[in-house]
LONU-525573 format. One record per residue (C-alpha): residue number from 1; x, y, z. Coordinates in nm, 4 decimals, decimal comma, padded with zeros to 6 digits. Layout:
+-----+----------+----------+----------+
!  nr !     east !    north !       up !
+-----+----------+----------+----------+
! NUM !        X !        Y !        Z !
...
+-----+----------+----------+----------+
***
This chain:
+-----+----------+----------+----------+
!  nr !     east !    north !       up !
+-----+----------+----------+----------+
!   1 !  01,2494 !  04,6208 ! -00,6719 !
!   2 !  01,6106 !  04,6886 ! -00,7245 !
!   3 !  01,7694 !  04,5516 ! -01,0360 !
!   4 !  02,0589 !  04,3046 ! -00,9285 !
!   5 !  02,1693 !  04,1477 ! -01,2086 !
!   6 !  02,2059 !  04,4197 ! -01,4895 !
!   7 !  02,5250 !  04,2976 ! -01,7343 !
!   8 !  02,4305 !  04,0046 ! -01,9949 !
!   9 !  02,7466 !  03,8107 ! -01,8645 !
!  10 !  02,5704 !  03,8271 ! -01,4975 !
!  11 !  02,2328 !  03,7564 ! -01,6388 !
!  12 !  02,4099 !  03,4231 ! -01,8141 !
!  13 !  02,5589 !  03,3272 ! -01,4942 !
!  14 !  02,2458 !  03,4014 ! -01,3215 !
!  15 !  02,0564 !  03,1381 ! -01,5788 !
!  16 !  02,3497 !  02,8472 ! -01,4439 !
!  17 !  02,2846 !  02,9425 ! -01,1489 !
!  18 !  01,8948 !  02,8675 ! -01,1548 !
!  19 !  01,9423 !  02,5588 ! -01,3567 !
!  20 !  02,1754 !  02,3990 ! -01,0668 !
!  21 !  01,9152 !  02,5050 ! -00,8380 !
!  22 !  01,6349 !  02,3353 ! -01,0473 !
!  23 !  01,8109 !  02,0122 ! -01,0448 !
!  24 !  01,9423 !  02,0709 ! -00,6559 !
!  25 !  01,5569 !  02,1149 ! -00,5551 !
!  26 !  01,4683 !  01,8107 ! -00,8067 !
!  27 !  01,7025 !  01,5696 ! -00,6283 !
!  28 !  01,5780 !  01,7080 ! -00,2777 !
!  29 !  01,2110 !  01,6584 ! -00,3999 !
!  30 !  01,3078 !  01,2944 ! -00,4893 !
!  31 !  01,4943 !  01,2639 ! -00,1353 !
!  32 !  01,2317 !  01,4106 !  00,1235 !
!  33 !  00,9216 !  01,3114 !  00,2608 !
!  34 !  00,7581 !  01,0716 !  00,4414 !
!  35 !  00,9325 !  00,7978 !  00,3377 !
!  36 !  01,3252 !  00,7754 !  00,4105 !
!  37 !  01,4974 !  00,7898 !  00,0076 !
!  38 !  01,8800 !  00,7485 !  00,0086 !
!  39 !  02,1055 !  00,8516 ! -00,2675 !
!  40 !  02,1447 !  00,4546 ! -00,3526 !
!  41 !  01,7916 !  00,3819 ! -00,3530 !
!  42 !  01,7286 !  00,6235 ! -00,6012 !
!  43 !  02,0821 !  00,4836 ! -00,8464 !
!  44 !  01,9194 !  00,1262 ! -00,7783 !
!  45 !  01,6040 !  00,1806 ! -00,8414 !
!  46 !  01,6988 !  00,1727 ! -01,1721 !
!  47 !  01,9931 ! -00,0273 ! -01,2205 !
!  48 !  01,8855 ! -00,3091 ! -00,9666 !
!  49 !  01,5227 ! -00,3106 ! -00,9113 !
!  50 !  01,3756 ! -00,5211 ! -00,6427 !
!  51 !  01,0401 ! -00,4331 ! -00,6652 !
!  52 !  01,0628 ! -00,2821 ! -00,3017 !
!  53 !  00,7927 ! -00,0103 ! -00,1257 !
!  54 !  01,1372 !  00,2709 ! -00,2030 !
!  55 !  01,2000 !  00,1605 ! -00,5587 !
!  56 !  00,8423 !  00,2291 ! -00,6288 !
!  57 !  00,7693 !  00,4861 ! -00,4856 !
!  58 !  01,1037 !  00,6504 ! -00,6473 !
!  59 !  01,0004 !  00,5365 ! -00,9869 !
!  60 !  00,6156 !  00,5771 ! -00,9578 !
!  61 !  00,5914 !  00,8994 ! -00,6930 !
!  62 !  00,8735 !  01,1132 ! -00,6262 !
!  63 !  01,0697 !  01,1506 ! -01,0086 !
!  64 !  00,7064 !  01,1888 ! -01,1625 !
!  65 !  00,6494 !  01,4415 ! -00,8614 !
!  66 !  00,9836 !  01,6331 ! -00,9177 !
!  67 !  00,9579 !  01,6299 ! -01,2858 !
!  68 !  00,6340 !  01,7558 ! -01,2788 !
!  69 !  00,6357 !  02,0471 ! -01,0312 !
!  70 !  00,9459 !  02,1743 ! -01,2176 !
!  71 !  00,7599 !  02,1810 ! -01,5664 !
!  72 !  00,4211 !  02,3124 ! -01,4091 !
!  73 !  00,6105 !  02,5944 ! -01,2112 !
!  74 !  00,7732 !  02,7134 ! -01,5134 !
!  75 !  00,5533 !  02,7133 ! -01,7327 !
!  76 !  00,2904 !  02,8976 ! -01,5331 !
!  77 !  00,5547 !  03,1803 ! -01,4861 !
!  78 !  00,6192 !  03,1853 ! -01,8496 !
!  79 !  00,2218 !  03,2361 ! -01,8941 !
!  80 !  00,1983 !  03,4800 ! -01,6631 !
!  81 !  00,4782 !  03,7170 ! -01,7841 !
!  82 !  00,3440 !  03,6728 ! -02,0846 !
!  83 ! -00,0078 !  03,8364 ! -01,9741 !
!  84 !  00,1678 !  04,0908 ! -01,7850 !
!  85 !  00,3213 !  04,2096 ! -02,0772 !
!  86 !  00,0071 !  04,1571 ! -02,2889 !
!  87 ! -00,1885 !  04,3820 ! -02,0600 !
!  88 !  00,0505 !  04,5875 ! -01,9204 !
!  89 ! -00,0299 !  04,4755 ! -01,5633 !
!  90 !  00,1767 !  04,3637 ! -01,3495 !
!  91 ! -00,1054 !  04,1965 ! -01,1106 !
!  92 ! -00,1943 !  03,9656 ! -01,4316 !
!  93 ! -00,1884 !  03,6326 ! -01,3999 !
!  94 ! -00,3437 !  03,2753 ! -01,5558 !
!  95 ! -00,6426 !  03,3265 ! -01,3395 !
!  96 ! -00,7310 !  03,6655 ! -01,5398 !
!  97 ! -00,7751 !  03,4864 ! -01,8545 !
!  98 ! -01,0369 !  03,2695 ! -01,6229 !
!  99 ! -00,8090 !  02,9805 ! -01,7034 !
! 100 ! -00,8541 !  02,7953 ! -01,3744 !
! 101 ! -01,2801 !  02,9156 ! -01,3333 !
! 102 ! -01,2518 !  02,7242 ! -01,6635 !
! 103 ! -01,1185 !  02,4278 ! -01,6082 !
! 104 ! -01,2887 !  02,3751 ! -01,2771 !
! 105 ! -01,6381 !  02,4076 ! -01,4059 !
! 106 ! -01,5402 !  02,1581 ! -01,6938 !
! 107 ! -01,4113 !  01,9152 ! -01,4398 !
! 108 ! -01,7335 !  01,9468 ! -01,2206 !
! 109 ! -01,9236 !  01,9157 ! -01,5496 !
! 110 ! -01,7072 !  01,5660 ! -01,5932 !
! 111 ! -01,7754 !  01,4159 ! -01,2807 !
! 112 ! -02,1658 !  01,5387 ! -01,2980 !
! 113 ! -02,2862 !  01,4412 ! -01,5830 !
! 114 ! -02,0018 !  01,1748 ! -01,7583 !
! 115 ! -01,9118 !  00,9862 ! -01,3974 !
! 116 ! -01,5405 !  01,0384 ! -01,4304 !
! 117 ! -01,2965 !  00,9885 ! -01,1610 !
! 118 ! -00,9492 !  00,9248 ! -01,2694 !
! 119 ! -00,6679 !  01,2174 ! -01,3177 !
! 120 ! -00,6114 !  01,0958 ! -01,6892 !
! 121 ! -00,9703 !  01,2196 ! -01,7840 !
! 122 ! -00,9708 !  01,5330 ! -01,6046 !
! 123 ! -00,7156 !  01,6919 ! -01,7430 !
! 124 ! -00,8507 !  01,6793 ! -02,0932 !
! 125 ! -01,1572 !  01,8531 ! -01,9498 !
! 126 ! -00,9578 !  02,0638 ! -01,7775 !
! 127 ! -00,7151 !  02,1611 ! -02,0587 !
! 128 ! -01,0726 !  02,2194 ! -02,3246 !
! 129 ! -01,2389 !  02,4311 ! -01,9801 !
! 130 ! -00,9078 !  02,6393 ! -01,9927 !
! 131 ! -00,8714 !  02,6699 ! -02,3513 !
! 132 ! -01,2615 !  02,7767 ! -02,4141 !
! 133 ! -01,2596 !  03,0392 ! -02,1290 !
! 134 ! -00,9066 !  03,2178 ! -02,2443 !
! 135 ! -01,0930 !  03,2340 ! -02,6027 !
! 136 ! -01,3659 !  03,3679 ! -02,4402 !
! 137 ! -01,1774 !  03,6005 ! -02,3100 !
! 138 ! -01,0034 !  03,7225 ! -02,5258 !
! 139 ! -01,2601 !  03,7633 ! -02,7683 !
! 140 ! -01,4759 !  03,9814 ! -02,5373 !
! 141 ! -01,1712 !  04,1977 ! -02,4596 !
! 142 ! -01,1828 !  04,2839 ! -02,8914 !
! 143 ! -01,4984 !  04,4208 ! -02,8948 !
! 144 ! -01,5611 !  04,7243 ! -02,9504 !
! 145 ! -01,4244 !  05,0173 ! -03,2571 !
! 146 ! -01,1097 !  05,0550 ! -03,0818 !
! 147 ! -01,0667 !  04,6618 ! -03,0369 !
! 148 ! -00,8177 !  04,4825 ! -02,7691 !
! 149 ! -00,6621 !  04,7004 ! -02,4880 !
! 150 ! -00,5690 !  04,5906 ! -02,1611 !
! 151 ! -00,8358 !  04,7212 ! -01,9558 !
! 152 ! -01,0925 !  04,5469 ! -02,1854 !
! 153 ! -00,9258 !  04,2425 ! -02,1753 !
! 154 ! -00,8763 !  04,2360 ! -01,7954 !
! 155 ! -01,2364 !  04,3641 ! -01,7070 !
! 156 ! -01,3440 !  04,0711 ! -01,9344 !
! 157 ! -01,0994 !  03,8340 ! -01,7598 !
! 158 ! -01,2107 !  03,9246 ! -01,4003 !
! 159 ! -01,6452 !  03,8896 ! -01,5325 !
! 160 ! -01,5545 !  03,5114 ! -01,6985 !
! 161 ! -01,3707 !  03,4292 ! -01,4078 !
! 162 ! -01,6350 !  03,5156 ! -01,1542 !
! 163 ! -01,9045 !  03,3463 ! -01,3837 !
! 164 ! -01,7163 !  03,0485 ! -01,4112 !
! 165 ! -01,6335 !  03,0105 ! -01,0458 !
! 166 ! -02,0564 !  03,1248 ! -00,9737 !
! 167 ! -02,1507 !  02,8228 ! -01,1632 !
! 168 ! -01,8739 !  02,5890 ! -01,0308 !
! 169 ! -01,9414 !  02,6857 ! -00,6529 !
! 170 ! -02,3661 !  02,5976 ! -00,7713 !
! 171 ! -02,3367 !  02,2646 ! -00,9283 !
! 172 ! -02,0716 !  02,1779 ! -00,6603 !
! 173 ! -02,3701 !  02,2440 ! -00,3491 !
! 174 ! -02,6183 !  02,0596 ! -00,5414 !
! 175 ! -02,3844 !  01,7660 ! -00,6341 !
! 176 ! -02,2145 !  01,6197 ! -00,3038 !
! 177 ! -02,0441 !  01,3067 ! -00,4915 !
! 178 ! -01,8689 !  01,6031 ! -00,7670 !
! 179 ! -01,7172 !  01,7995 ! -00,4408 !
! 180 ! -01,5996 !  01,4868 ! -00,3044 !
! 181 ! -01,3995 !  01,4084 ! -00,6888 !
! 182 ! -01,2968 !  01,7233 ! -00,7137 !
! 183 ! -01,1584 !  01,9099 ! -00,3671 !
! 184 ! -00,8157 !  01,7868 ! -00,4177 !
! 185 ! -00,7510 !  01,8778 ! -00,7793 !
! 186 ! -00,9540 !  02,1899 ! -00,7126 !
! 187 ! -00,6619 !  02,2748 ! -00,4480 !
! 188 ! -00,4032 !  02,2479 ! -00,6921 !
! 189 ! -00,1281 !  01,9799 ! -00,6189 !
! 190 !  00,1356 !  01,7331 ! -00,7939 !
! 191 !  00,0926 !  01,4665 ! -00,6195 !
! 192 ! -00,0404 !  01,1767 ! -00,7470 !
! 193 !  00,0476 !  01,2660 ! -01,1066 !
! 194 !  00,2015 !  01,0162 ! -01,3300 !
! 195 !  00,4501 !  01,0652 ! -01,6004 !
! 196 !  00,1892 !  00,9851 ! -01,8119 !
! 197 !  00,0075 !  01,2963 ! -01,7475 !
! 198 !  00,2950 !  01,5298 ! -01,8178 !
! 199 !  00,3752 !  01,3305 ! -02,1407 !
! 200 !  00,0055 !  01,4055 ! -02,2831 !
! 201 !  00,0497 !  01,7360 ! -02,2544 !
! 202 !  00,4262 !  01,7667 ! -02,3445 !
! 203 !  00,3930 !  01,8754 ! -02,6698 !
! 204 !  00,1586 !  02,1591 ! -02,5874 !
! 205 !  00,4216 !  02,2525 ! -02,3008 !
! 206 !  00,6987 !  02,2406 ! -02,5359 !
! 207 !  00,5321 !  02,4668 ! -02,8457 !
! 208 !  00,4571 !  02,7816 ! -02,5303 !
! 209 !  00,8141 !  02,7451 ! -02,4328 !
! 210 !  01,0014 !  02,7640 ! -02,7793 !
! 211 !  00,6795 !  03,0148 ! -02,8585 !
! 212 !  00,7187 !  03,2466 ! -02,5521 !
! 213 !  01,1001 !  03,2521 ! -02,6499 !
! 214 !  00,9946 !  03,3216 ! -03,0376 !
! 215 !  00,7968 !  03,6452 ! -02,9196 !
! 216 !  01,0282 !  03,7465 ! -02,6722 !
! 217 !  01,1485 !  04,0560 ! -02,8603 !
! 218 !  00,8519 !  04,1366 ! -02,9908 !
! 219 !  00,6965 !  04,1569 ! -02,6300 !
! 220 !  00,9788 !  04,3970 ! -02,5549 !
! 221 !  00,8155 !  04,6530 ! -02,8119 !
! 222 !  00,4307 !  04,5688 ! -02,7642 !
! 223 !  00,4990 !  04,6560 ! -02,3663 !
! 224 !  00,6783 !  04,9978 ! -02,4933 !
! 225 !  00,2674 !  05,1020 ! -02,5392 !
! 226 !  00,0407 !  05,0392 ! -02,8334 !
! 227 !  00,1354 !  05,4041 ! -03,0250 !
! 228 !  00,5386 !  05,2585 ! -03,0344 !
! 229 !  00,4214 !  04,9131 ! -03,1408 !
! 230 !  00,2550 !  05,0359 ! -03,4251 !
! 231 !  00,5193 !  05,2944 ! -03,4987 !
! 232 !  00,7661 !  05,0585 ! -03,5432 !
! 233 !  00,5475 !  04,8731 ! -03,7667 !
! 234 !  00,5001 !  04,5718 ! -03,5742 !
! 235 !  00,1497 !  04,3798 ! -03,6327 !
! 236 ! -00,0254 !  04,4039 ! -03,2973 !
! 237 ! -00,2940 !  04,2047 ! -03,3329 !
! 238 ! -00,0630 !  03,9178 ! -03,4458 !
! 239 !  00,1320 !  03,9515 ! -03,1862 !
! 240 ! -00,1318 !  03,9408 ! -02,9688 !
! 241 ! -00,2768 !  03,6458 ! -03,0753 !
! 242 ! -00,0230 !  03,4861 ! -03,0279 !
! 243 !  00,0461 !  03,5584 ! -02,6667 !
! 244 ! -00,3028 !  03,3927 ! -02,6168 !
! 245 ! -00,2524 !  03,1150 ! -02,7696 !
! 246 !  00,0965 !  03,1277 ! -02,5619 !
! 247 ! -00,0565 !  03,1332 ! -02,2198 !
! 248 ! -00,3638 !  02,9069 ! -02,3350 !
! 249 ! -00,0986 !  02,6178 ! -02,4195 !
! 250 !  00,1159 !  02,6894 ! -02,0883 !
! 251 ! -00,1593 !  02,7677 ! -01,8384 !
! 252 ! -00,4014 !  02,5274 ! -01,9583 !
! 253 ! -00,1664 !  02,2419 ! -01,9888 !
! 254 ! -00,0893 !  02,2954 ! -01,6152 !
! 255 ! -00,4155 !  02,3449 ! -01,4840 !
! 256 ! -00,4873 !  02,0216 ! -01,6464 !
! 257 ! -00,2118 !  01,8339 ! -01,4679 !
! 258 ! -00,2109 !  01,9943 ! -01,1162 !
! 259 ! -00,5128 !  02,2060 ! -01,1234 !
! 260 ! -00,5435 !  02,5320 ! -01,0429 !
! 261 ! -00,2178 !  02,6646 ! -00,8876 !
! 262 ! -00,2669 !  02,9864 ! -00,8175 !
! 263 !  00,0148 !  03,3001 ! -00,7278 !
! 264 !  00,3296 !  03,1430 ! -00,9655 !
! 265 !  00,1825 !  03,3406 ! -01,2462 !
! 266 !  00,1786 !  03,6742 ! -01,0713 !
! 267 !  00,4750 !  03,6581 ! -00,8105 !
! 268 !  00,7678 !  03,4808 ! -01,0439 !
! 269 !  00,7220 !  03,7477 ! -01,3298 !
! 270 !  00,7817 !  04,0568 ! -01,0766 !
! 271 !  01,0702 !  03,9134 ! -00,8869 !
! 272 !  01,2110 !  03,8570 ! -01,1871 !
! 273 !  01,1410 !  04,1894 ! -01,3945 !
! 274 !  01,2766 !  04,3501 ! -01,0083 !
! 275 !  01,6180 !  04,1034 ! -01,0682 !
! 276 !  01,7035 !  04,2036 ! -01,4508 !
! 277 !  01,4702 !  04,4167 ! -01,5960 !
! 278 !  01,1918 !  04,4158 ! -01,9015 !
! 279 !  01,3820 !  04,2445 ! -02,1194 !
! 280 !  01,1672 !  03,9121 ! -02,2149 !
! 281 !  01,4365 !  03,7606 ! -02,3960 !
! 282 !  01,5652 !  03,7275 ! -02,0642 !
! 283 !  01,2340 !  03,7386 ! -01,8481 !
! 284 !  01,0988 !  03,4212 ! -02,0424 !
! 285 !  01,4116 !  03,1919 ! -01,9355 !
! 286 !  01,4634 !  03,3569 ! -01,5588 !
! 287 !  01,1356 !  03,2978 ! -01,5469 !
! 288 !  01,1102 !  02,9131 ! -01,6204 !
! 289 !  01,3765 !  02,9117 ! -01,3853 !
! 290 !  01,1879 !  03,1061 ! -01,0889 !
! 291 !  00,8383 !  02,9706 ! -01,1188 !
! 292 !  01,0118 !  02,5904 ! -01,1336 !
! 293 !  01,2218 !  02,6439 ! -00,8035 !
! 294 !  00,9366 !  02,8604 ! -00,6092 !
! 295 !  00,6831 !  02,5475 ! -00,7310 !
! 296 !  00,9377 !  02,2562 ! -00,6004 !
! 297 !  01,0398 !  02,4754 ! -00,2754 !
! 298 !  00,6413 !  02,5125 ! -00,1821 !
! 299 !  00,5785 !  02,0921 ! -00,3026 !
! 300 !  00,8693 !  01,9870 ! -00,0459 !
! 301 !  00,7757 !  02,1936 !  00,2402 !
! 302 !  00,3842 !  02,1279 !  00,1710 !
! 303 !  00,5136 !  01,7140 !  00,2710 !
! 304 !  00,6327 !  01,8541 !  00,6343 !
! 305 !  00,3443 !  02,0863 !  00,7372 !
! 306 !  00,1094 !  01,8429 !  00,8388 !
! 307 !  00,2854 !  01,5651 !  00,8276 !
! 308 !  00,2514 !  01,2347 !  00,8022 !
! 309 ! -00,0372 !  01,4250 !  00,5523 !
! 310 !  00,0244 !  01,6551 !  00,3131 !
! 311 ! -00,0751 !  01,9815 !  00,2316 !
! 312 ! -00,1786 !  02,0750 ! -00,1405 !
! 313 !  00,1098 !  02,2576 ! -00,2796 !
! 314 ! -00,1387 !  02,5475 ! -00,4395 !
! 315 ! -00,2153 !  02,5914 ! -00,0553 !
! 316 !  00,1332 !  02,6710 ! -00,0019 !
! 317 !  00,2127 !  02,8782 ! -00,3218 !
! 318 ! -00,1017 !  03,0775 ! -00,1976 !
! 319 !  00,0695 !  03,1302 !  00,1373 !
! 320 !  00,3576 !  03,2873 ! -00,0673 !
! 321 !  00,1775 !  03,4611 ! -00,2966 !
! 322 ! -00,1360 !  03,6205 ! -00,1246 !
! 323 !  00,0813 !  03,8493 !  00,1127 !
! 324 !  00,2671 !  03,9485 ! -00,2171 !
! 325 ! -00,0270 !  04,0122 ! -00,3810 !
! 326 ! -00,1581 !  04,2874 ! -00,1594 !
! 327 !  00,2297 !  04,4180 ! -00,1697 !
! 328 !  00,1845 !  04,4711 ! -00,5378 !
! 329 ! -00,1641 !  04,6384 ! -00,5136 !
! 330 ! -00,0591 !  04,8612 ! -00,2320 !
! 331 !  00,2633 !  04,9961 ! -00,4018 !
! 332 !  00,0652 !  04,9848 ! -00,7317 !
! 333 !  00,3968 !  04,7973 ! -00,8887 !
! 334 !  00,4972 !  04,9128 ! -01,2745 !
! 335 !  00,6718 !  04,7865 ! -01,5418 !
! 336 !  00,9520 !  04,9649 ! -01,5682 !
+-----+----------+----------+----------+
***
């Protein structure tokens, strides 16, 4: 991919440029669908509210919707920059880390064995399945004398993720009523999701981003190779740990709102890197940008498909991202 944006004034205009298209996309999300929004419904919704089938699904639906696909999008682009650069991969994603194998066993374990139903209690399941597995993880991937590298930590990744998804795809034959719960979240979508939701895990959303911004810099080095890091005196392992704890906020948090939304992580992070370079102090923000347009574009067109049903958005990301995928393991894709 051909840089196309290479002077800090363009990459400046470039960031205006994705925020208009962030809120563009958030007003069309708000618009479109199945049911007919005008530009006045939405104003009085708000300033004269009738209690009407429009106002509340405006209020209740489509801002919660917008809001929410923008935030998710984002930050699972942020998380999976961050693991590119961790490992040095550029086919890294959240699912590496196992975080969605991990939060789909823990919501299977919810509905099995504690009988819950609702959205709200998933995602705290969800968030502790996604936290516990990237721990996991990452500890695996320091064993050893010469402790974390990145083909540790993504052989470890791939091995949690498979035994999560094993023992998620078992209890899931042998418990009808937990398949019937759970096939919808397990698709990944944001509909249904209440403000609520997103506010719970707001805080954990906001420490990644200001984090991810934090570290940017010190990514820069850490992706230079281990040998440079160290040379420059820069703490690794710190540095490292941190990035964990990075993508466990970000990734997990989403997973726990929309489940497991697969492709943002892995596609938004090379576009990007091919539009402006390695530099994460730039990456980080284009990438918010990227993964929150590419997550509203697919959550708009998934209401048209199969319309007057809808389509789960991580259905449509996947239709995006599994064609780039096998573009990025054919050309074996570098940072560079």
């Amino acid at each position: 991919m051909k840089k196309v944006l290479a002077t800090n004034a363009g990459k400046t205009g470039g960031i205006f440029i994705g925020i208009i298209f962030v809120l563009l996309l958030m007003f069309a999300s708000i618009i479109f669908g199945f049911t007919n929004i005008t530009l006045n419904m939405v104003i009085e919704s708000y300033t004269n509210f009738n209690g009407s089938n429009e106002h509340i699904i405006i209020q209740e639906t489509r801002i919660p919707r917008a809001v929410i696909a923008a935030a998710v999008g984002g930050s699972l682009a942020v998380s999976g920059a961050i693991m590119q650069g961790l490992t040095r991969n550029p086919l890294a994603s959240p699912s590496l880390f196992g975080v969605n194998a991990g939060a789909s066993f823990f919501i299977v374990i919810a509905v099995t064995f504690f009988s819950l139903s609702s959205l709200s209690a998933f995602k705290w399941f969800a968030f502790g399945g996604a936290a516990l597995a990237s721990v996991i993880v990452y500890l695996l991937g320091s064993l050893g004398r010469d402790g974390l590298t990145p083909t540790k930590l993504t052989l470890a990744g791939a091995a949690i993720a498979a035994l999560f998804f094993s023992m998620t795809q078992g209890m899931l034959v042998l418990n009808e009523k937990a398949l019937e719960e759970v096939l919808f979240w397990l698709a990944g979508s944001v509909e249904g999701r209440s403000l609520e939701m997103l506010f719970s895990m707001l805080p954990y959303l906001l420490t990644g981003w200001v984090a991810a911004l934090l570290i940017a810099a010190k990514m820069n080095i850490l992706t230079a190779g281990e040998d440079v890091a160290r040379g420059l005196g820069q703490r690794t392992v710190l540095v490292k740990i941190a990035s964990g704890i990075i993508v466990v906020l970000l990734a997990g948090s989403s997973v726990a709102i929309a489940g497991p939304i697969g492709f943002v992580g892995l596609v938004i992070p090379n576009i990007v890197r091919g539009m402006i370079g390695v530099d994460y102090r730039w990456v980080i923000p284009y990438c918010w940008l990227m993964g929150a347009i590419l997550l509203l574009l697919a959550d708009i067109t998934a209401r048209y498909v199969i319309m007057p049903q809808e389509a789960p958005v991580g259905v449509m990301t996947a239709v995006v991202g599994a064609p780039f995928f096998i573009y990025l393991a054919r050309k074996g894709v570098q940072q560079s």
